[in-house]
N, C-alpha and C positions, 0 to 999 in steps of 0.2 A: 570515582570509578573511571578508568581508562577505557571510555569506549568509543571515543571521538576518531575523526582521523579527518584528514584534508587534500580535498582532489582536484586538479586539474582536466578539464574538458579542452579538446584541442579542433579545428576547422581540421579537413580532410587533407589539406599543404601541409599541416602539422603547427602550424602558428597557434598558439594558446588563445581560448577565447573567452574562458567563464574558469575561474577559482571556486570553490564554496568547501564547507565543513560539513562533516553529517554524521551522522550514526547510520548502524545496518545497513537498508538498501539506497539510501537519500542519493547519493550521484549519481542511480541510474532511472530515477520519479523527471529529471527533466526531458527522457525521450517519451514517456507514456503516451500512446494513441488516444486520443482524445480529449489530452490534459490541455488546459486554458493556461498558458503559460503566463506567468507574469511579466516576464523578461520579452519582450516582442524582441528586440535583436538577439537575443540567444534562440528564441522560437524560429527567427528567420532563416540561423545558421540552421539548424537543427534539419529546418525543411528541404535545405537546401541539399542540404549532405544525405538527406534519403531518410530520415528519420533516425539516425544513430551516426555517435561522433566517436571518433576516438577518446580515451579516456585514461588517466595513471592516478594511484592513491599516491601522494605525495608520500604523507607521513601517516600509522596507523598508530593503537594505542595510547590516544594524548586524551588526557583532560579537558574539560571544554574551555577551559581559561588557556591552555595552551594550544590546540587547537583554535579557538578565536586570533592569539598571538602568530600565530603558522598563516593564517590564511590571511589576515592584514600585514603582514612581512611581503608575501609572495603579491598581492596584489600591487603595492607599493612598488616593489623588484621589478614586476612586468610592465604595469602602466594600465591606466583603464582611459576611455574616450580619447580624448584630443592628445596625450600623452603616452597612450600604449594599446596594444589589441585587443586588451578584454573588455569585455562588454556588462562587466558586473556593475549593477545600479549605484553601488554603494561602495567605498574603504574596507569593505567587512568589518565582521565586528558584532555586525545585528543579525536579528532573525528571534525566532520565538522559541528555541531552545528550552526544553524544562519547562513550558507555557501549562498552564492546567490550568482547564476551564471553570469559571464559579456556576456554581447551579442555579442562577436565573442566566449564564450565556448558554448550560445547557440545554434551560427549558424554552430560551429564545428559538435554538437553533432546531429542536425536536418540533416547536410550532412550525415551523418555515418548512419542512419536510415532514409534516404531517398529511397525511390522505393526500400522499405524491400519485396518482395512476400513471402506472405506465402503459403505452397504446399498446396493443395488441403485437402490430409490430413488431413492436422494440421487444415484448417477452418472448416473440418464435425466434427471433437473431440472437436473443441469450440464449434459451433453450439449445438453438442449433450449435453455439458457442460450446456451450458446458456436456454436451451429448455424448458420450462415449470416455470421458474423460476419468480415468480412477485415481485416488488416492494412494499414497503411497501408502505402506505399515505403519512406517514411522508418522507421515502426518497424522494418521488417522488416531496414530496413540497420543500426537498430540494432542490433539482437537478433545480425544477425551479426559488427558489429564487436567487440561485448563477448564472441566463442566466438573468436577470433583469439588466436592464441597461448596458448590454454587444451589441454593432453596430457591425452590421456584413457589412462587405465589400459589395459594390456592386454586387462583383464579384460573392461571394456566395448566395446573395440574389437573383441573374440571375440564379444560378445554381438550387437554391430550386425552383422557382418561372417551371424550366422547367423537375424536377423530379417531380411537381403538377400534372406540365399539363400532363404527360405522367401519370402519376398513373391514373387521372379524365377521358384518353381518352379511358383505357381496359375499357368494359363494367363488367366482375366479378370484376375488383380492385374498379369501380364506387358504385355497387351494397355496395360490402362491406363498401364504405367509408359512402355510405348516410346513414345506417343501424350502423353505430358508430356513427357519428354523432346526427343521432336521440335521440339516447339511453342517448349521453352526454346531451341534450336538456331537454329528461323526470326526466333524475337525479336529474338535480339543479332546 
């Protein structure tokens, strides 16, 4: 599958400073706000520049075997530490591409983020975050194509079945549902 491609990240002078490969949105996960970057000298740049760097796709459509070959070419071509400006840890080459986790790293990793509380806080500053925000059509037919043919446990179907009945038995949560429901009724 050709879904690779390989990008160049550049300092605000325009001097090159970080190469890497990726699928989808992967070149633009190194500006994310509150991402623990691996890379402290690409993290430094990054800070420095305001939190966004310039950025070009080298090459799109590549395999990941050519893709890996693209980005160890161009690394080599520019130079990384004491031989050139970029600040990639590595020759390229690595990374965890195609990685799929076995189900004891999953059940590792579900223990470790299990019964996470978040403080109060931190749920009003998402709240505030996500408040007013809609969905597009299109996402939202996403969202439902990808729950199609998805069986939920009993377990959770007992569970929805009695967050229903308790939303139907408030009389305001009743009011609002019949008056949504209607409105979906007069739409289609």
């Amino acid at each position: 599958m050709d879904r690779f491609y390989v990008y160049i990240l550049f300092r605000p002078n325009g001097v090159p400073c970080y190469v890497g490969k990726g699928t989808r949105g992967r070149w633009l996960h190194h500006e994310r706000v509150g991402t623990k970057h691996y890379n402290k000298h690409l993290a430094r740049i990054i800070a420095r520049a305001g939190g966004i760097l310039p950025k070009v796709k080298v090459r799109e459509g590549l395999t990941e075997a050519e893709a890996i070959e693209t980005e160890v070419a161009l690394i080599a071509a520019i130079g990384r530490g004491k031989h050139g400006p970029l600040v990639n840890l590595t020759d390229g080459g690595d990374g965890k591409s195609g990685w799929v986790p076995s189900d004891e790293t999953k059940a590792k990793i579900a223990a470790a983020n299990g019964g996470l509380k978040r403080s109060d806080e931190l749920r009003a500053r998402l709240s505030a975050a996500h408040r007013g925000k809609t969905k597009t059509p299109e996402h939202r037919a996403k969202i439902g194509a990808s729950q199609v043919g998805k069986i939920m446990s009993d377990v959770s179907r007992q569970k929805m079945r009695e967050a229903a009945a308790l939303r139907w038995a408030r009389p305001d949560a009743r009011d609002a549902l019949r008056v949504y429901h209607a409105s979906k009724k007069i739409a289609a």
